[in-house]
SEFIBA-103707 format. One record per residue (C-alpha): residue in three letters; x, y, z. Coordinates in steps of 0.05 Angstrom, whole numbers. Each point is the difference from the previous one (the first is absolute). Layout:
<sites>
<code ALA	c1 X	c2 Y	c3 Z>
...
</sites>
This chain:
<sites>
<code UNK	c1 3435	c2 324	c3 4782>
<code UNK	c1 5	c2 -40	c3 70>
<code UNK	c1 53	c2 26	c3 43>
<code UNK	c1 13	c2 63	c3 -24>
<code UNK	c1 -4	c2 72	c3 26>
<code UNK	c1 -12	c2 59	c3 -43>
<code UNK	c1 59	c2 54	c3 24>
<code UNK	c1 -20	c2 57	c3 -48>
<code UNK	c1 -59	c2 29	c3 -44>
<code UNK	c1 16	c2 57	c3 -45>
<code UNK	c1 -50	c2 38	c3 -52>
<code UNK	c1 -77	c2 11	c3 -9>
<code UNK	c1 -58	c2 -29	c3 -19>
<code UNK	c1 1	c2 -43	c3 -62>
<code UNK	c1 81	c2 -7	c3 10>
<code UNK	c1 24	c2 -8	c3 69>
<code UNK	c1 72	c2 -44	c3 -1>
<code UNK	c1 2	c2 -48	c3 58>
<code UNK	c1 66	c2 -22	c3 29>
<code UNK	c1 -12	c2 -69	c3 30>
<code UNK	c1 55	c2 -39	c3 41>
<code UNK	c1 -14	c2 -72	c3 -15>
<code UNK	c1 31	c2 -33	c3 69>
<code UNK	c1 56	c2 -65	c3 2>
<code UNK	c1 -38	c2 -67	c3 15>
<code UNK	c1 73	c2 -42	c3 -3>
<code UNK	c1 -47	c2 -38	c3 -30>
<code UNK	c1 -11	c2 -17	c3 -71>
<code UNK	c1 -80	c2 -8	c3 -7>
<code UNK	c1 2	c2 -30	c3 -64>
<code UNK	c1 49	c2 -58	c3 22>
<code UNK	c1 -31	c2 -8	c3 77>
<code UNK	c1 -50	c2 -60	c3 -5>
<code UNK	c1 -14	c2 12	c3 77>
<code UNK	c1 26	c2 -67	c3 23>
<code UNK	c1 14	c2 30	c3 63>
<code UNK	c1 67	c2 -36	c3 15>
<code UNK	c1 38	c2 72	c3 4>
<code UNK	c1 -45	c2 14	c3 65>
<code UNK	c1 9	c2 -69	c3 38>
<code UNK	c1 67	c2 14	c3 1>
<code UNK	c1 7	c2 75	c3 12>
<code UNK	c1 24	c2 9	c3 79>
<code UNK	c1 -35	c2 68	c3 6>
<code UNK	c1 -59	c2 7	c3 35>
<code UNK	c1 -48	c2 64	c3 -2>
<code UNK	c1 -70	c2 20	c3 22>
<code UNK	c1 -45	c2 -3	c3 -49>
<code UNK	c1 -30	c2 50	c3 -24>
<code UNK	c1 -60	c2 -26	c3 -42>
<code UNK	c1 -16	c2 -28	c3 62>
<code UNK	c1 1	c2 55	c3 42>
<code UNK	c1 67	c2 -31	c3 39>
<code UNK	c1 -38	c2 -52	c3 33>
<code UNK	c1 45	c2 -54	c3 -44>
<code UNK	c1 61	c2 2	c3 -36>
<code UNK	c1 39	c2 -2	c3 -60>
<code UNK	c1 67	c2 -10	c3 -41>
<code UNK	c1 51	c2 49	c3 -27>
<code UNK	c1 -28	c2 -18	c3 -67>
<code UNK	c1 -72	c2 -18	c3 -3>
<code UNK	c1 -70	c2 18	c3 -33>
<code UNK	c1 -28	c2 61	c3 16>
<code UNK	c1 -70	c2 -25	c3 10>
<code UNK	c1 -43	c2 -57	c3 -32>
<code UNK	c1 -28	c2 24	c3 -73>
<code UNK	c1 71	c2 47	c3 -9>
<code UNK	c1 3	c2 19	c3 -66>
<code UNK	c1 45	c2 -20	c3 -29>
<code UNK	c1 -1	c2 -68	c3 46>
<code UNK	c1 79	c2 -10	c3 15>
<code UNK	c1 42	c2 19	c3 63>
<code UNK	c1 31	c2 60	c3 3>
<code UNK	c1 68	c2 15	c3 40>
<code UNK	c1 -5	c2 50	c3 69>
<code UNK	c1 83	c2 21	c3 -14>
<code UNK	c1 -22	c2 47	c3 64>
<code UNK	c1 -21	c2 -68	c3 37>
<code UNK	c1 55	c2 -42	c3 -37>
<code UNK	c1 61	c2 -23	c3 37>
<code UNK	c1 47	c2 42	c3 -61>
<code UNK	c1 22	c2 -11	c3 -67>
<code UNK	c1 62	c2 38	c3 -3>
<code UNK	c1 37	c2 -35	c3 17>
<code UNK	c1 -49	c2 -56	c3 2>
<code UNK	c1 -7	c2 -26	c3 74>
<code UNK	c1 -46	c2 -54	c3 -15>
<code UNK	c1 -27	c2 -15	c3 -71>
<code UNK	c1 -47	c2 -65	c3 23>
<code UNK	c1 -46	c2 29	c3 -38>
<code UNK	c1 32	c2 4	c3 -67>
<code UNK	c1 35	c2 -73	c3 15>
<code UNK	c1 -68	c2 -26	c3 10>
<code UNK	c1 -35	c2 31	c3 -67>
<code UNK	c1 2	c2 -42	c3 -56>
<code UNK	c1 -24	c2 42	c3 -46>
<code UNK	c1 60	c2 48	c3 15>
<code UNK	c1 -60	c2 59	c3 6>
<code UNK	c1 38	c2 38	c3 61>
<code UNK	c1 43	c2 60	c3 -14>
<code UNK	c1 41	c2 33	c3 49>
<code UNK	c1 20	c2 59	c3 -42>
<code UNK	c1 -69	c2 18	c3 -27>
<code UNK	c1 -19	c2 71	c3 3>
<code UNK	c1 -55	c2 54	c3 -8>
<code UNK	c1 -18	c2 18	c3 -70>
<code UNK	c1 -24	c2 76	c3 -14>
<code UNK	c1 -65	c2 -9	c3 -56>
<code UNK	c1 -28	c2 63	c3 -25>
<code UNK	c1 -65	c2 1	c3 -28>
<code UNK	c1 -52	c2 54	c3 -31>
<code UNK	c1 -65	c2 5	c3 12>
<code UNK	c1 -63	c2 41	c3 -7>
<code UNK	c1 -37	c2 -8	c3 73>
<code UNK	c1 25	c2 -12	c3 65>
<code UNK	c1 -50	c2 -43	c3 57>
<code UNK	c1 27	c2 6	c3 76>
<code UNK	c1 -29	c2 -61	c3 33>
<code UNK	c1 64	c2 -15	c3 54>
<code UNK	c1 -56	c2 -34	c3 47>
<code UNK	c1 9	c2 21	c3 74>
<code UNK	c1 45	c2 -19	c3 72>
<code UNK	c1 -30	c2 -33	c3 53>
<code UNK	c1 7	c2 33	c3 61>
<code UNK	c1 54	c2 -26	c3 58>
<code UNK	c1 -38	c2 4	c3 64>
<code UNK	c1 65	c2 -16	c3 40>
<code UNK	c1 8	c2 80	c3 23>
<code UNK	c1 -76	c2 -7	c3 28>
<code UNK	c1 35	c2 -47	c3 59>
<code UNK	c1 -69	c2 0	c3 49>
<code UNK	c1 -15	c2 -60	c3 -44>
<code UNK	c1 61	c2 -36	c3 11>
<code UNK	c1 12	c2 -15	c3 -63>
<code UNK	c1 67	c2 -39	c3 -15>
<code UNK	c1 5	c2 0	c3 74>
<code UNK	c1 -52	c2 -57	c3 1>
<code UNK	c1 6	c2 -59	c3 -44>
<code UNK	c1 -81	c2 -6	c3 -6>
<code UNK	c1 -14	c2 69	c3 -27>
<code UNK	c1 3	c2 4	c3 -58>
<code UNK	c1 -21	c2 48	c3 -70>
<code UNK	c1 -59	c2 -25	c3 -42>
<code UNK	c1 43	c2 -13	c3 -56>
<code UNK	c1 35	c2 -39	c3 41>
<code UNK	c1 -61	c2 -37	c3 19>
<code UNK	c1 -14	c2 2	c3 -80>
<code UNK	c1 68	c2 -46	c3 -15>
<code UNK	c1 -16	c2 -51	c3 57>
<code UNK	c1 -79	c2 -11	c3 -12>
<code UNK	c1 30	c2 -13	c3 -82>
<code UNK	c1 5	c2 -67	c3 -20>
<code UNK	c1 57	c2 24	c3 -34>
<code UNK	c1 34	c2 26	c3 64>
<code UNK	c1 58	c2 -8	c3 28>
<code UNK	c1 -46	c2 -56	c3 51>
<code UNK	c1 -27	c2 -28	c3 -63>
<code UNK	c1 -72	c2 25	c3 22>
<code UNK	c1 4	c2 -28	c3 67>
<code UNK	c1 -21	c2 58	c3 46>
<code UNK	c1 51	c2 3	c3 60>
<code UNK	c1 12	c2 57	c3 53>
<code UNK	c1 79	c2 14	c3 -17>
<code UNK	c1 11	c2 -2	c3 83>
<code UNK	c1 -4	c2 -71	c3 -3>
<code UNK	c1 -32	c2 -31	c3 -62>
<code UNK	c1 -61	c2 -12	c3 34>
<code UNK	c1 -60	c2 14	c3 -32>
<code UNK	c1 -41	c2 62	c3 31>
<code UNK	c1 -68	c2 -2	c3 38>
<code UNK	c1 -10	c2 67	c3 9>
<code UNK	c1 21	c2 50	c3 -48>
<code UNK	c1 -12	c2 80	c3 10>
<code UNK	c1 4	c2 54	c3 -67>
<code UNK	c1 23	c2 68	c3 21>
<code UNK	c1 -29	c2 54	c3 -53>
<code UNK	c1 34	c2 60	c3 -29>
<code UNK	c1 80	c2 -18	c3 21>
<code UNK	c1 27	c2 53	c3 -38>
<code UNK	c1 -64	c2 38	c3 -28>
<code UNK	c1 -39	c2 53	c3 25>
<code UNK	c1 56	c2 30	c3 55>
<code UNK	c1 28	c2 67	c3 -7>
<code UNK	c1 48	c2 -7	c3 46>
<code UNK	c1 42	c2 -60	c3 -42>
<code UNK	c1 -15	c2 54	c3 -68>
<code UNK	c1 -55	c2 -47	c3 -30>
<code UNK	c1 -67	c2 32	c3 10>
<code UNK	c1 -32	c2 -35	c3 -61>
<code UNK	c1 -40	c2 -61	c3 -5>
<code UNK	c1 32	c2 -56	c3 -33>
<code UNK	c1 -60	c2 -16	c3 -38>
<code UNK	c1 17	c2 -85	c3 4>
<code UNK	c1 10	c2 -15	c3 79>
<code UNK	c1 -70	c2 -14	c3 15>
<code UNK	c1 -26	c2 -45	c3 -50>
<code UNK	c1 60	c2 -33	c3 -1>
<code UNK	c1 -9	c2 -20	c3 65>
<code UNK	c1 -71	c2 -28	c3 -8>
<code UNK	c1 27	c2 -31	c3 -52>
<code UNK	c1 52	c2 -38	c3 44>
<code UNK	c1 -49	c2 -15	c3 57>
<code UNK	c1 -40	c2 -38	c3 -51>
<code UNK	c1 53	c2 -41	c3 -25>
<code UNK	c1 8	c2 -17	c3 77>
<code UNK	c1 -75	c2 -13	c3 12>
<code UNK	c1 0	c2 -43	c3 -69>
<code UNK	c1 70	c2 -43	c3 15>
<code UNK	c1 10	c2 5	c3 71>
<code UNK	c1 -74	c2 4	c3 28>
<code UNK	c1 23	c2 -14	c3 72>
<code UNK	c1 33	c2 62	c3 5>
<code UNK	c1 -22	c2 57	c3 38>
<code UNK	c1 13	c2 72	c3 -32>
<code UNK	c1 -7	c2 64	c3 29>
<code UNK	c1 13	c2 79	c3 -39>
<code UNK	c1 12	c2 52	c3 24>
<code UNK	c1 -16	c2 66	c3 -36>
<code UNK	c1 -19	c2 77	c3 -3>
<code UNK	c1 -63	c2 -11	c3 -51>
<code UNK	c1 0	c2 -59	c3 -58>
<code UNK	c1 11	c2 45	c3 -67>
<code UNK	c1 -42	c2 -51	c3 -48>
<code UNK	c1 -19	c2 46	c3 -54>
<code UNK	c1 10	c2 -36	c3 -68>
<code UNK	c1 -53	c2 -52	c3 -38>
<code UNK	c1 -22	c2 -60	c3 46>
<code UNK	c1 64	c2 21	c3 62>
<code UNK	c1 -68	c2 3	c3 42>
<code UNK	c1 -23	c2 -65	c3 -19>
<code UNK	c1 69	c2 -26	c3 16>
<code UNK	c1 3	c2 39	c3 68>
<code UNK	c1 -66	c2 -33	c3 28>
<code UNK	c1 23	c2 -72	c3 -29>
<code UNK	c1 67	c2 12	c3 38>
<code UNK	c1 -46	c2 19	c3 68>
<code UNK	c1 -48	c2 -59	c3 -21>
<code UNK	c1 61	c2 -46	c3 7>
<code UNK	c1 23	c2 15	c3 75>
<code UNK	c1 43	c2 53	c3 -6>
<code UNK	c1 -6	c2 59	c3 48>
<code UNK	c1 6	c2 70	c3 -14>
<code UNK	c1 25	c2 42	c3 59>
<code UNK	c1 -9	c2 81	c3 -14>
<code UNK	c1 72	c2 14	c3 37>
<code UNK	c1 69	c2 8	c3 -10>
<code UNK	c1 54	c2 -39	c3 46>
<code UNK	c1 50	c2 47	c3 40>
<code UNK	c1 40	c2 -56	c3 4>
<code UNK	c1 24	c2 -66	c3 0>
<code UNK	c1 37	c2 -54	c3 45>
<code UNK	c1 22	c2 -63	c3 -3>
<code UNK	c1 -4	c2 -52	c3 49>
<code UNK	c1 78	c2 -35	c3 0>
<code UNK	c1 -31	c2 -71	c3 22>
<code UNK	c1 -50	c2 -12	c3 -61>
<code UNK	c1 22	c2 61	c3 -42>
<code UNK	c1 -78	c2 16	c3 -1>
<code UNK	c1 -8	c2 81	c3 -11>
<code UNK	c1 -50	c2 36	c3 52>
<code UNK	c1 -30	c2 66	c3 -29>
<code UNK	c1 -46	c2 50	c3 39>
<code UNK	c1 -44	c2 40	c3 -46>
<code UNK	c1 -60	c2 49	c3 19>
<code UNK	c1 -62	c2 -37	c3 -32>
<code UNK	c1 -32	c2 71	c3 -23>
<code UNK	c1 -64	c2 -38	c3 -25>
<code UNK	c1 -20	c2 -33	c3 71>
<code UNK	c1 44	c2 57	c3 39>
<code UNK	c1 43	c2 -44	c3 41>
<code UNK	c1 68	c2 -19	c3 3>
<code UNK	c1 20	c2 -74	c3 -32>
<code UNK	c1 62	c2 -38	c3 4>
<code UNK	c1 9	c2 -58	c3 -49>
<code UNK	c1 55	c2 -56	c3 0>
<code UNK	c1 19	c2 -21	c3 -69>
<code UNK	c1 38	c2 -55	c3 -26>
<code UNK	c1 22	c2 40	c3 -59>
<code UNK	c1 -4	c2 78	c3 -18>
<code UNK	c1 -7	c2 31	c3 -62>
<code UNK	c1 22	c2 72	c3 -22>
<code UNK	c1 -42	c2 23	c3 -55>
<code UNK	c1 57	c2 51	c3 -31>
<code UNK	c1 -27	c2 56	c3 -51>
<code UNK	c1 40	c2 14	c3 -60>
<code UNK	c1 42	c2 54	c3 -31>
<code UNK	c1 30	c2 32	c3 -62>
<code UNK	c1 59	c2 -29	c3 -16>
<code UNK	c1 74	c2 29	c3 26>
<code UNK	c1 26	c2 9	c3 -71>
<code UNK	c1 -71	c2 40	c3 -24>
<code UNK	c1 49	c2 62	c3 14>
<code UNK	c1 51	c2 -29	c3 -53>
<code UNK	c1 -62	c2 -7	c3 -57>
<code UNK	c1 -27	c2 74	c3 28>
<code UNK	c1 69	c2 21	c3 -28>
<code UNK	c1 8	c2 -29	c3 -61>
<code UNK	c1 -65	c2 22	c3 -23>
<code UNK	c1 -14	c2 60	c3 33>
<code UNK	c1 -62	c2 -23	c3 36>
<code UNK	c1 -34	c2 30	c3 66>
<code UNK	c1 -23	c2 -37	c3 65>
<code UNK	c1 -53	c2 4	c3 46>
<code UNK	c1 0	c2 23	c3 76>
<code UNK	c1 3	c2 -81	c3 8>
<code UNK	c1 58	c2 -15	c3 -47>
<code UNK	c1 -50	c2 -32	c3 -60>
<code UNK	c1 7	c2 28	c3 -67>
<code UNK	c1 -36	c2 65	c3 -11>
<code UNK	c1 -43	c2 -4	c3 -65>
<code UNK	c1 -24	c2 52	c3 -55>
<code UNK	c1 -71	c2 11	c3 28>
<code UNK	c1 -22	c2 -58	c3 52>
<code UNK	c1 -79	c2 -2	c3 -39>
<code UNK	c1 18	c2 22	c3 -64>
<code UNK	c1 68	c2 -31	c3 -13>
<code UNK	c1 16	c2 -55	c3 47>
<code UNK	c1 43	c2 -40	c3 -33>
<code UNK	c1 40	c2 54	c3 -32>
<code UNK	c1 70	c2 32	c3 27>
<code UNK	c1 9	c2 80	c3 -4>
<code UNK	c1 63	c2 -21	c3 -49>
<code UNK	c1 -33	c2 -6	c3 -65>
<code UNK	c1 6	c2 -83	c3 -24>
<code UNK	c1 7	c2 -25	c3 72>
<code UNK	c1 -56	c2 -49	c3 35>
<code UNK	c1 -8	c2 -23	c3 69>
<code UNK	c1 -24	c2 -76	c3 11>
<code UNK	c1 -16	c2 -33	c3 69>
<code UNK	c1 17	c2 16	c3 75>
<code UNK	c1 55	c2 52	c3 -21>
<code UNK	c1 -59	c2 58	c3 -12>
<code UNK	c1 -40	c2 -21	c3 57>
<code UNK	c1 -23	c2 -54	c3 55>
<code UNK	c1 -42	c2 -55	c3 -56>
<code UNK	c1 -16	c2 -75	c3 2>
<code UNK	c1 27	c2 -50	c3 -57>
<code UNK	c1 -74	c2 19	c3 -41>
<code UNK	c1 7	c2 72	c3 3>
<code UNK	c1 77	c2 -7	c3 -17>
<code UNK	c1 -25	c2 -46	c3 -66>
<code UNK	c1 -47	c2 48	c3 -17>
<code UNK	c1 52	c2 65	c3 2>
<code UNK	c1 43	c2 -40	c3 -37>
<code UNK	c1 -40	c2 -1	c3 -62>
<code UNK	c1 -25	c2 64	c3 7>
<code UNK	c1 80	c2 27	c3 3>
<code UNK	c1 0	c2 -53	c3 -58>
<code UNK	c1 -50	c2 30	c3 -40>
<code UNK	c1 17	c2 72	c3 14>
<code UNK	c1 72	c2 -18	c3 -26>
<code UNK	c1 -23	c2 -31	c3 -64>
<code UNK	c1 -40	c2 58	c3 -10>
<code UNK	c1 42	c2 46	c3 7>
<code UNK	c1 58	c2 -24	c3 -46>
<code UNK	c1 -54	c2 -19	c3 -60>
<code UNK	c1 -23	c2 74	c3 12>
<code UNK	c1 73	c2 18	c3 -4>
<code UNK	c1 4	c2 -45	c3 -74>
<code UNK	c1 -47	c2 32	c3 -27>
<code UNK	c1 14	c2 73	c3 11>
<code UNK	c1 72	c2 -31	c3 -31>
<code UNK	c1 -35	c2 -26	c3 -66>
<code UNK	c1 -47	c2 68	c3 -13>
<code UNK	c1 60	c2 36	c3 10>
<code UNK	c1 27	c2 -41	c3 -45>
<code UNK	c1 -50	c2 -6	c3 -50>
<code UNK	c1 -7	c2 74	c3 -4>
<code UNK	c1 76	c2 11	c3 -17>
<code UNK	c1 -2	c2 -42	c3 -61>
<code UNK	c1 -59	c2 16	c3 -11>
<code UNK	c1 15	c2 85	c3 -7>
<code UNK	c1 -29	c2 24	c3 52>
</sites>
C-alpha cells in the first residue's frame, strides 16, 4: 500500500489491528496513463524533492521514476486551490478525466499477526554546522547532492556541473563525518555508510571524469566490510588524495566562487590550504523524526542515539521487546544496503516463525479438545 501511513496498532502478537490512512492522490491511478499533459500546463513550480531541490517540479507530478503505481499524484498543499477552484488547467487538460478535486483520505483497517519496523532513516541537514558555509555558498554542497548530479538520471541528465555556474569542476574536495562522530551537534555515532560511499564516488570521478583532481579529507577511513579495502587502495591507485584532517572552515572567493579550506595535515604535521572548484559535505545519517510516533504505538525503547533498542543485541537482534514486533534496516542501527537485506530476512524469518509456532500451539489445543483431553 503506496502512500499510506499507518496511524494506529492495537493488540498482540498473532492479532495486532492496524489502522492505516491511505492518503488522496486527486488522482485516479487506474485511469492516469501518464501522458503528462496535466504537468505542462500546471503554473506551479516547486523544488524537487527526488532531486534533492537542485530542479523542479509541477503541482501535480510523479513522485520519482519507477513510482508505483506510475501516475501523477496532486500536491493540494502545493496546488493553487480547489475550493473554490482557482485554476483547474490541470483537470481541463486531462482527457481521461482522472483528476479529482474532492478526493479524500480513506481509513483501512487491517489484522495481522507480526509487525516489521523498517521506516529507513533522515539524512542529516548540515546547514546549523555554518563553518562550512553551506547554503551560503552555491559550490558546497551534500554528497547526496553530489549523488543526483553525477546520475544520468539527474536533474543535469548526467552531465556533472558545479551548481555556481554549470561549469564542470576541476578540483573537487570530500569533507568526512558532517554530522557523525560530534558530541557537541548530539550525534556521537558513526554513520556506518559515509566512508565508502565516498570512495565509491571518487571512483566514479576517476572512471568518468579522469581529469579531475580529488582531494578527502578525513579523521581515519572506516573500511571494515568484505573487499571496502580493496576498494579504498583502488580509489588511492586512481589519484585521489587522502588528507588525515578536518577543515575549520571554509571561504569562498566572490570572483570565481572557488572555496579555500585550511586544514592541519596530521599525517605530514603541517598546515595545508587547498582551493577547490567544488566542495563536498559528506553528511552522516539519522533515525528518522517520526521513530518517536512508531516508539508509541508499539511500545518500543531507544538507544542513547535515538536507534531502536532491541531484545538482546547478540542473541536477539532483530527482535523488539514487544512480543511480534521486528526491526529492519537503518532504524536499529547505522548498516549499509547488504546488512539492511540481510536483517530483513532474518526479521522475515523470525516473523514466519513465530506465527507458524503460534498455529500450531492453536491446532494441539485444538486437537486435544475434541479429542477429550
Amino acid at each position: 500500500m503506496t502512500f499510506s501511513e499507518v496511524e494506529n496498532v492495537a493488540g498482540y502478537v498473532g492479532n495486532f489491528t492496524v489502522k492505516i490512512r491511505k492518503k488522496a492522490r486527486y488522482v485516479d491511478h487506474t485511469a492516469c496513463n501518464a501522458c503528462g499533459e496535466c504537468g505542462k500546463v500546471c503554473p506551479v513550480v516547486k523544488p524537487d524533492e527526488y532531486q534533492a531541490g537542485l530542479s523542479s517540479r509541477k503541482a501535480i507530478y510523479i513522485p520519482f521514476p519507477q513510482a508505483v503505481p506510475c501516475s501523477y499524484i496532486l500536491n493540494m498543499d502545493d496546488c493553487l486551490g480547489n475550493n473554490p477552484i482557482a485554476c483547474g488547467e490541470c483537470q481541463d487538460a486531462c482527457e481521461k478525466e482522472a483528476i479529482n478535486y474532492d478526493d479524500g483520505d480513506e481509513i483501512i483497517t487491517r489484522e495481522v499477526g507480526a509487525i516489521v519496523v523498517a521506516v529507513g532513516l533522515d539524512v542529516y541537514d548540515p546547514t546549523e554546522m555554518d563553518e562550512y558555509g553551506y547554503t551560503r555558498f552555491d559550490n558546497v554542497i551534500t554528497s547526496m547532492e553530489f549523488e543526483r548530479l553525477i546520475c544520468a538520471g539527474g536533474p543535469t541528465a548526467g552531465h556533472f556541473v558545479r551548481p555556481g555556474d554549470q561549469q564542470r569542476p576541476k578540483r573537487i574536495g570530500f569533507i568526512q563525518c558532517v554530522g557523525s562522530r560530534n558530541p557537541k551537534i548530539g550525534r556521537p555515532y558513526c554513520s556506518n555508510i559515509c566512508c565508502m560511499n565516498t570512495i565509491k564516488d571518487t571512483l566514479l570521478l576517476a572512471d568518468h571524469y579522469p581529469d579531475v583532481e580529488t582531494v578527502v579529507f578525513y579523521q581515519d577511513i572506516r573500511a571494515f566490510g568484505k573487499s571496502f579495502e580493496d576498494m579504498f587502495q583502488r580509489s588511492k591507485e586512481a589519484g585521489t588524495r587522502y588528507v588525515r584532517g578536518i577543515p575549520a572552515d571554509a571561504e569562498e572567493d566572490p570572483a570565481t566562487g572557488n572555496l579555500v579550506v585550511t586544514v592541519e595535515n596530521t599525517t605530514l604535521g603541517r598546515v595545508e590550504r587547498h582551493e577547490l572548484d567544488m566542495l563536498v559535505l559528506s553528511v552522516g545519517v539519522q533515525p528518522p523524526v517520526d521513530l518517536a510516533k512508531i516508539c508509541g504505538m508499539l511500545t518500543l525503547s531507544r538507544t542513547s542515539d535515538g536507534f531502536l533498542m532491541e531484545s538482546h543485541p547478540k542473541l536477539k537482534p532483530v527482535d523488539a521487546p514487544t512480543r511480534g514486533v521486528f526491526f529492519a534496516g537503518f532504524c536499529e542501527s547505522p548498516k549499509d544496503i547488504k546488512d539492511s537485506v540481510c536483517q530483513a530476512g532474518a526479521a522475515s524469518s523470525r516473523s514466519g516463525a513465530l506465527l507458524n509456532a503460534g498455529k500450531e500451539r492453536c491446532r494441539y489445543h485444538r486437537d486435544n479438545e475434541q479429542s477429550g483431553f
